[in-house]
DRENVEX-908222 format. One record per residue (C-alpha): residue number from 1; residue in three letters; x, z, y. Coordinates in nm, 4 decimals. Example, Ala and Ser with C-alpha at 12.3 -4.5 7.8 and 13.67 -1.06 7.14 Angstrom:
{i = 1, aa = ALA, u = 1.2300, w = 0.7800, v = -0.4500} $
{i = 2, aa = SER, u = 1.3670, w = 0.7140, v = -0.1060} $
***
This chain:
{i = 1, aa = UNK, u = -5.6608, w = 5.8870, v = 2.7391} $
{i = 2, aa = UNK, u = -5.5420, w = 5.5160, v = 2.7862} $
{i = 3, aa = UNK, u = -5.6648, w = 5.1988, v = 2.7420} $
{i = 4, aa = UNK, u = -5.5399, w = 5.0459, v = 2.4691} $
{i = 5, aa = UNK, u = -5.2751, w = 4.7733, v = 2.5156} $
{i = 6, aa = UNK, u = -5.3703, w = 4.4300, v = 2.4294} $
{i = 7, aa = UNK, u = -5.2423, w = 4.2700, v = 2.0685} $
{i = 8, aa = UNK, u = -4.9360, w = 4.0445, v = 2.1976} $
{i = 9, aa = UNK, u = -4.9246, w = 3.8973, v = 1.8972} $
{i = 10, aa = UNK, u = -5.2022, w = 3.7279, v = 1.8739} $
{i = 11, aa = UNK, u = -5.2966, w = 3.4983, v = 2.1637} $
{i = 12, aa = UNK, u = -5.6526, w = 3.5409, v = 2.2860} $
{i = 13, aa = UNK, u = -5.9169, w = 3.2320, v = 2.3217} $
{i = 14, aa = UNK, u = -6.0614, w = 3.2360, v = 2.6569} $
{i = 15, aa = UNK, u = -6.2880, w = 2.8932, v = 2.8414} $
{i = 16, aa = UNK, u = -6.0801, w = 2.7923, v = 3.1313} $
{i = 17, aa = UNK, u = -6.3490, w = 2.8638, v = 3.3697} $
{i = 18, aa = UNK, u = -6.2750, w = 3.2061, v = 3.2918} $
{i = 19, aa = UNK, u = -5.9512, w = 3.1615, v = 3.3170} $
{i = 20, aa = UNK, u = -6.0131, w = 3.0345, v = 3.6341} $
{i = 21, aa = UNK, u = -6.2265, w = 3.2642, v = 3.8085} $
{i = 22, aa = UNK, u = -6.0065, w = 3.5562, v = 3.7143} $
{i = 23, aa = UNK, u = -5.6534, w = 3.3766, v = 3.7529} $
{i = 24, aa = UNK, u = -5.4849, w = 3.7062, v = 3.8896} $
{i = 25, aa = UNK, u = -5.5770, w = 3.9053, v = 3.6170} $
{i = 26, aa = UNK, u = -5.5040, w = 3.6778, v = 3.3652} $
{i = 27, aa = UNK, u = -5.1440, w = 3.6147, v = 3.5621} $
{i = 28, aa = UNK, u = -5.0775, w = 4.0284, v = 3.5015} $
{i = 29, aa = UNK, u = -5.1351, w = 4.0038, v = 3.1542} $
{i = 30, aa = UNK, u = -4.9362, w = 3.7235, v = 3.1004} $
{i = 31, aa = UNK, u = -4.6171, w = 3.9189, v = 3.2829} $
{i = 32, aa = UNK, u = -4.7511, w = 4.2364, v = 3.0356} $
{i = 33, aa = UNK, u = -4.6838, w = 3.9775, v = 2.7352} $
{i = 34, aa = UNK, u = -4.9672, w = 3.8735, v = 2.6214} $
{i = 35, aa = UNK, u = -5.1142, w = 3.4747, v = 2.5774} $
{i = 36, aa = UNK, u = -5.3695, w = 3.3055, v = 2.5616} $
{i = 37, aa = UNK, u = -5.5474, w = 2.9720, v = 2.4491} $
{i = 38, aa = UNK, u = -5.7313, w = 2.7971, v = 2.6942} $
{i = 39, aa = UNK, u = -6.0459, w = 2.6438, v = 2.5325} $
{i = 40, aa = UNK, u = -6.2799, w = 2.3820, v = 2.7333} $
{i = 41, aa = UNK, u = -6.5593, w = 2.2717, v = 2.5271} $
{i = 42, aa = UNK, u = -6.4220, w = 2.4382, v = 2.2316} $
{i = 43, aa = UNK, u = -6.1478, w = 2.2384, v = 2.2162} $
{i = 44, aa = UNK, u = -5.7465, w = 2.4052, v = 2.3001} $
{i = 45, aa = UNK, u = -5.6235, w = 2.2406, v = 2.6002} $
{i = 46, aa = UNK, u = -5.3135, w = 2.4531, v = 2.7100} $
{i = 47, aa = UNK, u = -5.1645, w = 2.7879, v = 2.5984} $
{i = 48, aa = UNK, u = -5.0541, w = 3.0009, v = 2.8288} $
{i = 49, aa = UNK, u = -4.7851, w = 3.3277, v = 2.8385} $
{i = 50, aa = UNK, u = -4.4642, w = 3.4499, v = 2.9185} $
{i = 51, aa = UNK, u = -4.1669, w = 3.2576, v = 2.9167} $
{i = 52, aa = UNK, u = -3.9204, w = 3.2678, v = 2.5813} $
{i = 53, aa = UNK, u = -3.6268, w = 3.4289, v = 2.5962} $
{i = 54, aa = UNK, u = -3.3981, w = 3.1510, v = 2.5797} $
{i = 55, aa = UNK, u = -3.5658, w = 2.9852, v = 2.8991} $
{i = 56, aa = UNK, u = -3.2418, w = 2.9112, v = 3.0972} $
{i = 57, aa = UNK, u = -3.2533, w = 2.9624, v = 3.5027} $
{i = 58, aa = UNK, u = -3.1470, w = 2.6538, v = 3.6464} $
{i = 59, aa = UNK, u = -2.8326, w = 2.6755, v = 3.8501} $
{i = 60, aa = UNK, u = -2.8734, w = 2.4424, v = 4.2028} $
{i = 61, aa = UNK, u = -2.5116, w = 2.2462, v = 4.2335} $
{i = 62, aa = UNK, u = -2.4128, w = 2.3916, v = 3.8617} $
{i = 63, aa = UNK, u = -2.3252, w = 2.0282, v = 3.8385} $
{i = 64, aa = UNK, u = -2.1657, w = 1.9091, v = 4.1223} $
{i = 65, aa = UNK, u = -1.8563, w = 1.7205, v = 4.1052} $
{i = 66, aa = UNK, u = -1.8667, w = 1.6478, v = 3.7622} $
{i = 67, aa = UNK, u = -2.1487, w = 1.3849, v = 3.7453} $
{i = 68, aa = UNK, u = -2.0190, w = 1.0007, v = 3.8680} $
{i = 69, aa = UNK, u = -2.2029, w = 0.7185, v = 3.9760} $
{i = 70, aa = UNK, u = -2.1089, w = 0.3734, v = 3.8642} $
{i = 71, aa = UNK, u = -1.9660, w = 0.1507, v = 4.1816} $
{i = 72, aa = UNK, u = -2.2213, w = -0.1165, v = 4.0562} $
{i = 73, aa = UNK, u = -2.5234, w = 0.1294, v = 3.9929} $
{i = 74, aa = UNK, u = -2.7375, w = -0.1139, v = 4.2288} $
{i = 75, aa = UNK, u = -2.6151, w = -0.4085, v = 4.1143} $
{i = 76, aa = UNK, u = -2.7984, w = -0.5923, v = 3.8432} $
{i = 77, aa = UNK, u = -2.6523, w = -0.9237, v = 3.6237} $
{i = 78, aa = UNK, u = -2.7588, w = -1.2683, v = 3.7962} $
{i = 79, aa = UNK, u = -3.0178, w = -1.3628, v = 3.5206} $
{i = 80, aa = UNK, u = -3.2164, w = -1.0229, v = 3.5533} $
{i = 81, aa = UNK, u = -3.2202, w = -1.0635, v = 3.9233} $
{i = 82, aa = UNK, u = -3.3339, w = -1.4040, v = 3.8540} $
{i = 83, aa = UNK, u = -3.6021, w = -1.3171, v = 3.6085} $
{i = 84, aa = UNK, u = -3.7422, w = -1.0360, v = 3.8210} $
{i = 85, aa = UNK, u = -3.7529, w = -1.2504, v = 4.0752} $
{i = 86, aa = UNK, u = -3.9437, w = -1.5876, v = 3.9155} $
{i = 87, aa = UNK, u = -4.1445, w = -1.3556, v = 3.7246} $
{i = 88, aa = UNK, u = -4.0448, w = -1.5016, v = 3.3871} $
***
């Protein structure tokens, strides 16, 4: 007979030195769906599973050619240059 599959539903509390020491199988379960809250002296500090669905994969170049940069980017207005500069 098999094990029993975890609840997915309900994230399980687990101390992050736990976590930690058993990061691989913690990683497997994660990619199986189910999460987890990461507790350090009983107090949540991260929770941790599997992305949502509408997670969009970034597209490298997806934007290129349509962003511009200003001729003056670098340039900044007299009296800023001259207040970053005297400090006042």
């Amino acid at each position: 007979m098999s094990e029993p599959r975890p609840n997915v539903w309900s994230p399980r509390h687990v101390g992050v030195r736990e976590f930690r020491g058993n990061l691989t199988s913690f990683l497997k379960q994660v990619q199986e769906g189910q999460r987890f809250i990461l507790m350090s002296h009983h107090k949540v500090v991260a929770e941790i599973g599997p992305p949502s669905e509408d997670v969009a994969v970034r597209k490298p170049g997806a934007l290129r050619g349509k962003i511009r940069i200003s001729d003056d980017f670098d340039s900044l207005p007299a009296d800023v240059l001259k207040a970053m500069e005297d400090g006042t």
